[in-house]
C-alpha positions in Angstrom: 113.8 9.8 25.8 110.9 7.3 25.8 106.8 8.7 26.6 105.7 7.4 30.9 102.0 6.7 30.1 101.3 7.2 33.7 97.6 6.0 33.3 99.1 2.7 32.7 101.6 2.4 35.1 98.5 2.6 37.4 95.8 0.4 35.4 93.3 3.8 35.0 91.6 4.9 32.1 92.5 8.5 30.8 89.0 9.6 32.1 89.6 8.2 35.8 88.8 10.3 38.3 91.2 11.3 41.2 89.3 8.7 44.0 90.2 6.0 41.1 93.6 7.1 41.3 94.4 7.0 44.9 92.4 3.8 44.8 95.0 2.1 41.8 97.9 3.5 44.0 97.3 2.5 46.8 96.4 -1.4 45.6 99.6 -1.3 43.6 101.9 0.4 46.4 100.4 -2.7 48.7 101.9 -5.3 46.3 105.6 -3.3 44.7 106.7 -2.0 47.8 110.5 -3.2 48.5 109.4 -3.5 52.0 106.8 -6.5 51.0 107.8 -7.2 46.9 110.5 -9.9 46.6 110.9 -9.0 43.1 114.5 -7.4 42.0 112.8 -4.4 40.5 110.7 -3.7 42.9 112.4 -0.7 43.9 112.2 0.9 40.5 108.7 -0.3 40.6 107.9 1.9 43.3 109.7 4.2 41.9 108.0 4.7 38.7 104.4 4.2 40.8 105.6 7.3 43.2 106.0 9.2 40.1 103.2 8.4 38.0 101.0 9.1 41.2 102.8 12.7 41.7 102.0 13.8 38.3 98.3 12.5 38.3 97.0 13.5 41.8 98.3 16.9 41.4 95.3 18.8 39.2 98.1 21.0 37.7 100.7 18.6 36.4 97.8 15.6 35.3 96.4 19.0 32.9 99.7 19.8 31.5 100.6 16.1 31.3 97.2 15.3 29.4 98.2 18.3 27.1 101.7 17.4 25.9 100.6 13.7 26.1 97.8 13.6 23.5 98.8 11.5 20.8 101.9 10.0 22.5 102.0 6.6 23.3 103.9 4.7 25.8 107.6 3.7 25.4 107.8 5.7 22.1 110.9 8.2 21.2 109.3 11.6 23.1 110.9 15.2 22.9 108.1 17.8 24.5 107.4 20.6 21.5 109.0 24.1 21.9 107.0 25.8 24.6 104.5 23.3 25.0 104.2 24.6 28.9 103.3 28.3 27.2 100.5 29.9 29.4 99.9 27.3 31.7 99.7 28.2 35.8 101.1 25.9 38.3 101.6 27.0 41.8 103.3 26.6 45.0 107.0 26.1 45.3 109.9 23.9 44.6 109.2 21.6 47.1 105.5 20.3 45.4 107.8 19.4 42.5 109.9 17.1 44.1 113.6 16.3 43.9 115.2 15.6 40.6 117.1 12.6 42.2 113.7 10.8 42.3 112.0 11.2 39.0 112.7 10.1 35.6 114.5 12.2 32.8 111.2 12.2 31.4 109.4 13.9 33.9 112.1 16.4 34.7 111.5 17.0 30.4 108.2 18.1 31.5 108.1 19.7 35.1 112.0 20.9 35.8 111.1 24.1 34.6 108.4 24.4 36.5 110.0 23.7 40.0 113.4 25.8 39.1 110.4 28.3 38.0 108.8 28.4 41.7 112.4 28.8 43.2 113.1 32.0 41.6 109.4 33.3 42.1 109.4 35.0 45.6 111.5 34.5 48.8 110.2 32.5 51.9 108.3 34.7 54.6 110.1 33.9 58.0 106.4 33.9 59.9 104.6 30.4 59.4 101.1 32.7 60.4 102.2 34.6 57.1 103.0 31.4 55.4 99.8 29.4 56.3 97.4 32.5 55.5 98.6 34.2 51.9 97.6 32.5 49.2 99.9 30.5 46.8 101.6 32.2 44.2 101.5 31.4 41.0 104.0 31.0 38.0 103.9 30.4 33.8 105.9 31.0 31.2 104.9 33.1 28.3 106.6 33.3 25.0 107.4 37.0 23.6 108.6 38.4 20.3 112.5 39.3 20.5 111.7 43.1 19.4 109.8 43.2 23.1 113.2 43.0 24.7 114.3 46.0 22.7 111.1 48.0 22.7 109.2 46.8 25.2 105.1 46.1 24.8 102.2 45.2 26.1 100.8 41.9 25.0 97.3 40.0 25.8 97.8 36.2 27.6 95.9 33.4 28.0 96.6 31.4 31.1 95.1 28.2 31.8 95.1 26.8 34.9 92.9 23.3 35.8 90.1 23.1 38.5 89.1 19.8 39.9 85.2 19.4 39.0 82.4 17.6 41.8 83.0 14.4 40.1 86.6 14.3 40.6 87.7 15.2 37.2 90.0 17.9 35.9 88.9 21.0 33.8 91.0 24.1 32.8 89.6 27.0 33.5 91.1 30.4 31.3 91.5 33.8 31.8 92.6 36.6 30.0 95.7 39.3 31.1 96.8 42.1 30.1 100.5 42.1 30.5 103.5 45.0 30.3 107.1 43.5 29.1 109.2 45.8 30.1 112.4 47.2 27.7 115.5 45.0 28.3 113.9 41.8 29.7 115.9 39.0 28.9 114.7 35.1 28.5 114.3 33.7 31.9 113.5 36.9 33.7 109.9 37.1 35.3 107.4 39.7 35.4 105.5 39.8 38.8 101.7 40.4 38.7 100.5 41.4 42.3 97.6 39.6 43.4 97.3 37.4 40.9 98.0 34.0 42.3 95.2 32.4 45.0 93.2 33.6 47.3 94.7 34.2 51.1 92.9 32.3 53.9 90.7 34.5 55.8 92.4 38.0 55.5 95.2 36.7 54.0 96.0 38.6 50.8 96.1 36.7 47.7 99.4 35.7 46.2 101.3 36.8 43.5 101.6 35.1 40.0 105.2 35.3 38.6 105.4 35.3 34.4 108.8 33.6 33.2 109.7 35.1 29.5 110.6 32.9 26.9 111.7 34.4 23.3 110.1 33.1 20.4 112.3 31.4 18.1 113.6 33.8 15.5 114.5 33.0 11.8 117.4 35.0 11.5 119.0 35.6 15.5 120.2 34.1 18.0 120.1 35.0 21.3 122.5 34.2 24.0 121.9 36.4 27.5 122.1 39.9 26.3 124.1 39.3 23.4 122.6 37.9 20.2 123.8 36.5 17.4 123.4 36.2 13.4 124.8 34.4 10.3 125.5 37.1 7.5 126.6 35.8 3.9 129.2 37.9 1.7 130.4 37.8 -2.0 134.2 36.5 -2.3 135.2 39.7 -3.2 133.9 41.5 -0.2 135.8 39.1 1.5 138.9 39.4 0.3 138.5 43.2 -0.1 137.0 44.0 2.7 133.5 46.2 2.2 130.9 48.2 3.9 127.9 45.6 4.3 124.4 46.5 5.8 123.6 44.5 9.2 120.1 44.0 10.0 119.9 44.2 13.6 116.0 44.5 15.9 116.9 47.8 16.5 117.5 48.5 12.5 120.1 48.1 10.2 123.7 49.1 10.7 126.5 49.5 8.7 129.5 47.5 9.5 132.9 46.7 7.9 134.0 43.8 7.1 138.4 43.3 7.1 140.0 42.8 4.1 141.3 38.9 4.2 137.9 37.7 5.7 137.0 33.7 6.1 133.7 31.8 6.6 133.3 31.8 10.2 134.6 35.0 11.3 133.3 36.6 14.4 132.7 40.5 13.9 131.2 42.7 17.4 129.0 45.4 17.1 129.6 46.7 20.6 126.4 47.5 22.4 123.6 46.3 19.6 122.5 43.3 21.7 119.6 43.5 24.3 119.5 47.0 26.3 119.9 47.1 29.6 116.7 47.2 31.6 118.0 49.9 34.0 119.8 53.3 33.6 123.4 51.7 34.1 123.1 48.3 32.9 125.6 47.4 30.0 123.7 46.2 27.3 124.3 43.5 25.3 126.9 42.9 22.1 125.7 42.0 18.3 127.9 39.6 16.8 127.7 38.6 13.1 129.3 35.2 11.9 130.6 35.4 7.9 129.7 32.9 5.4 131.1 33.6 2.2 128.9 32.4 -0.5 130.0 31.6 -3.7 128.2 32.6 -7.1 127.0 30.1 -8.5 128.7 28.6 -12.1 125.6 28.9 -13.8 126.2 30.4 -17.5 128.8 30.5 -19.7 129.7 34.2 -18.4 130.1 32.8 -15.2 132.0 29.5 -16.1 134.5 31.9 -18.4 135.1 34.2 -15.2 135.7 30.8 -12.6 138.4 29.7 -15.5 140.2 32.7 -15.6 140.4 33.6 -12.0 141.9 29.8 -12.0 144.6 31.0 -14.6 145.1 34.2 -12.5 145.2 33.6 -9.0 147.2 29.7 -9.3 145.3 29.3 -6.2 145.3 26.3 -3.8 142.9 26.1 -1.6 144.5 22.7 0.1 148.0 23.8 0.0 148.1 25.2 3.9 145.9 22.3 5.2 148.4 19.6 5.0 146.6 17.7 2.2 148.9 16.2 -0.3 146.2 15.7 -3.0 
C-alpha cells in the first residue's frame, strides 16, 4: 500500500490552515470535476480530491493523519505501526467517516477502525430534539496488557483529542483518565465512560466516550476471541513417550500431558484456561498448546556417539511414509 500525501494532492503546505484548505479545494474541484474536466481520469481525480479534503477539513482525522504521516513520503510502500491510533478521540458516528466504497485502501488503513468503532458505540435515539441537543460521543482505542482480561485493572490513559486554534490551525489537546478494565474483556469490546464525550447544547447532557480494547502484543500467546494460543517445545523423548510438561498459562502454570506418539504441530486443549467469561455464566475461553519437538543439538562427542547409535538402533526412516523415494 503506497503513503496519500494529502497536502499535495491539494498544493498546501503541512502548516496550511483550514481557510487555505477549503480555498485549494475548491480551486481544484472547479477544474477536475467530471462534470467540466475532459480528462479520462478525471473521475479518480475527484475522487482522490474528495478524499484528501475529508481527511484534512476534519480537525480529528488531519491530527491523526499528521501523526502516522511524519516521516512518510508520498507514493512510498506504507503499512500504519501497530496501534498507531492508541489514545486518540474521534467523535460522531459512522456516517462522518464515509463509505468504504469511496475511499482508498489507504485511507480505510487509517480510519476503518474508526468508523466500524462509532457503529458499535451507542444506538441511535429515535427523537431528532434528543439527537440535535446531546453532545457527541466520543470513541478511542486503548491498548491493555493480556493479564487485564484475566484479572482485571485499573490503568491511567492518555487521550488526545485536536482543537482547532483562532488562526485555523490544529492543536491536540490531552487529558488524563482513570480507567477500570473489567475481568473477561476481550479485544474489541468497549468500556463506556459516561459523560465523557462533548458537551450537550443548552441542557443537553454531554455524550459519552466509548474505549475499544486492544491487547498488547504478547511474546509468548496468542489470542484468538476467548481462546488463546501458545507454541510449547518438547524433547524427542517426551514425545515419543509421552510426559507430564509444565504449561505457562496468564493465570499460572499448569501441568498437562502430553500422548505418547506426539508430532510437531500437535494441538493439545486445556479446557477452560483461555479468557474468563465476563459474567457469572459465560463459558470461558479454551488454552491450546501447539508441540514443536526440538532436537538436541549434535554438539560434543557424547552427543554425536548417542545420534549414531540411536541410528543403529532404531533403522529409522524418517521419509519412508512420505512417498519420497530418496
Amino acid at each position: 500500500m503506497e503513503f496519500k500525501d494529502y497536502y499535495k494532492v491539494l498544493g498546501v503546505a503541512r502548516t496550511a490552515s483550514d481557510e487555505e484548505i477549503k480555498k485549494a479545494f475548491r480551486r481544484l474541484a472547479r477544474k477536475h470535476h467530471p462534470d467540466i474536466s475532459k480528462a479520462s481520469d478525471a473521475q479518480a481525480r475527484m475522487q482522490e480530491l474528495n478524499e484528501a479534503h475529508e481527511v484534512l477539513r476534519d480537525k480529528e482525522k488531519r491530527a491523526a493523519y499528521d501523526r502516522v504521516g511524519q516521516g512518510a513520503q508520498g507514493g512510498q510502500p506504507f503499512n500504519p505501526p501497530p496501534g498507531w491510533d492508541s489514545g486518540f478521540e474521534f467523535s460522531g458516528g459512522p456516517a462522518d467517516f464515509g463509505d468504504a466504497a469511496d475511499h482508498s485502501a489507504f485511507f480505510e488503513a487509517l480510519f476503518g477502525a474508526a468508523r466500524r468503532g462509532a457503529g458499535r458505540a451507542r444506538p441511535g435515539h429515535g427523537a431528532d430534539e434528543l439527537r440535535a441537543r446531546r453532545g457527541q460521543d466520543h470513541h478511542a482505542k486503548i491498548v491493555v496488557p493480556l493479564e487485564d482480561a484475566f484479572h482485571g485493572a485499573t490503568r491511567q490513559f492518555t487521550l488526545h483529542s485536536p482543537e482547532m486554534d483562532t488562526t485555523g490551525h490544529v492543536a491536540l489537546h490531552e487529558r488524563t483518565l482513570q480507567v477500570g478494565i473489567p475481568k473477561g474483556i476481550r479485544a474489541g469490546q468497549q468500556i463506556r465512560l459516561a459523560g465523557q464525550g462533548s458537551p450537550g447544547l443548552g441542557p443537553g447532557p454531554r455524550g459519552d466516550l466509548y474505549l475499544e480494547v486492544e491487547f498488547a502484543p504478547h511474546p509468548r500467546w496468542r489470542v484468538d476471541g476467548r481462546d488463546l494460543y501458545c507454541e510449547l517445545r518438547v524433547a524427542p523423548w517426551e514425545a515419543a513417550l509421552g510426559a507430564a510438561v509444565n504449561v505457562p498459562t496468564p493465570d499460572g502454570t499448569v501441568e498437562m500431558s502430553v500422548p505418547a506418539g506426539s508430532q510437531t504441530g500437535r494441538k493439545l486443549r486445556l479446557r477452560g484456561r483461555g479468557i474468563p467469561g465476563a459474567t457469572p455464566g459465560v463459558t470461558p475461553g479454551d488454552f491450546y498448546v501447539l508441540l514443536e519437538v526440538v532436537l538436541p543439538p549434535a554438539s560434543d562427542d557424547k552427543a554425536r556417539a548417542a545420534y549414531r547409535q540411536m541410528a543403529l538402533d532404531l533403522a529409522f526412516d524418517p521419509r519412508a511414509t512420505t512417498g519420497a523415494d530418496t
